[in-house]
N, C-alpha and C positions, 0 to 999 in steps of 0.2 A: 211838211218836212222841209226843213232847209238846210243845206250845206257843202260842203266841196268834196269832189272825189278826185285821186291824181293816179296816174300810172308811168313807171317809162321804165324800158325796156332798153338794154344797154347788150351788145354782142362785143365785147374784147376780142374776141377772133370769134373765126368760124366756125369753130366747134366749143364755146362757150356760150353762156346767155345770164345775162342779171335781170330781174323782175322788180320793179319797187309799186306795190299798192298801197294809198292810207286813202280812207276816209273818214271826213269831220261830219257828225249830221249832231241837227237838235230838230228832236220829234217835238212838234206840239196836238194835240186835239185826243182825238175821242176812239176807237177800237171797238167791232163788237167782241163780247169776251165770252158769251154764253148765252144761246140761243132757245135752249129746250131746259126746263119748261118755261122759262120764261126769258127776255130778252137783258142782258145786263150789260152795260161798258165800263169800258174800262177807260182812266186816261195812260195815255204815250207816252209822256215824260220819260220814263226810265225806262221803258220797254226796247227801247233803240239804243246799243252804245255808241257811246258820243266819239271813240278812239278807234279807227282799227285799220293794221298797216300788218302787208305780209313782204317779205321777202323770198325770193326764190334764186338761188345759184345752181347753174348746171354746168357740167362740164363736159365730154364726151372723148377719153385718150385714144392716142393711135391704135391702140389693141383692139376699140370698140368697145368698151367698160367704160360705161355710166355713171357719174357722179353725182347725185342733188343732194342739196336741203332746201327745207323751206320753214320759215320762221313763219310765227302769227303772235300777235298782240291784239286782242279784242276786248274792251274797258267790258264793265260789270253792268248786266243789266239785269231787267225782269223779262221773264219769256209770255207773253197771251197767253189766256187760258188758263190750267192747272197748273201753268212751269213756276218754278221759284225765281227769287232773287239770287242771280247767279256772280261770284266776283270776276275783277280781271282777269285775263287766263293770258297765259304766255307757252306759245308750243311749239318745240325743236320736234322734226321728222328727219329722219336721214336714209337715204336710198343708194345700190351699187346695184349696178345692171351690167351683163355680159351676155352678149349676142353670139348664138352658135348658130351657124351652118348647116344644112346635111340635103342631100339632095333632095329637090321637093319640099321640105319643111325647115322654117327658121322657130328657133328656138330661143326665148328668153327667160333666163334666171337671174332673180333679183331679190336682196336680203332689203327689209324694209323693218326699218325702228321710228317709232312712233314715240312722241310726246317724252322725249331725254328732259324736258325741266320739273317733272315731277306732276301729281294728280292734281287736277281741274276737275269742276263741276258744270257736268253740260246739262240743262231744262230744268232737272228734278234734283233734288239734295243727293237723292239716293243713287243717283248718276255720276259715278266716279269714275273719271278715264285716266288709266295708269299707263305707264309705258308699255307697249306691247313690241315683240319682232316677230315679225313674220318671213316665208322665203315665198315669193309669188313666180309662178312657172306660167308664161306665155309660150301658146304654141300658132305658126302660122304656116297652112297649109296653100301648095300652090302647085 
């Protein structure tokens, strides 16, 4: 496998942060793809995407409310094994977090929206990831 990976990390002030990740690769060679009952490879070529660069914005207000997104772009590949041929995917998450207080225990509630640019296919055809929101409740004792 050959190719470049890059990262850098930018803080605009102290309670912000920018993230930037891409990597370039090109797989070449051979995979084992299936072992029982007998040995079979696979080749690499497409099994690796050649693209794939995420974004991360956070922000954190005086209130202590939590803001991110995080963007992904990962080119089209095939998965080892029984996974398919999978296309590009491009995926928006978005996060708000607010830290409570209370004696002895800190509390975190946080609404989380997954995949705003619409369904992707992850391993299997039959693998459809649509947008979901969830509310995630962190608790910390002390």
């Amino acid at each position: 496998m050959q190719g470049v990976e890059l990262s850098l990390r930018y803080r605009p002030e102290e309670h912000s942060l920018v993230a930037l990740g891409y990597a370039y690769a090109d797989a070449d060679g051979w995979a084992l793809n299936q072992f029982t009952p007998q040995v079979t490879l696979e080749e690499l070529g497409e099994n690796v995407p050649v693209n794939t660069l995420s974004l991360f914005a956070m922000h954190r207000l005086a209130s202590g409310t939590e803001l991110s997104a995080l963007y992904y772009s990962v080119g089209n590949m095939k998965w080892l094994g029984d996974g398919d041929i999978v296309d590009a995917l491009q995926r928006l998450d978005l996060r708000v977090a607010q830290g409570i207080r209370l004696p002895g225990l800190e509390l975190k509630l946080a609404l989380v929206v997954q995949n705003l640019l619409g369904t992707y296919t992850d391993f299997r055809d039959e693998n459809q990831f649509d947008t979901r929101v969830y509310v995630e409740l962190g608790l910390n004792w002390h």
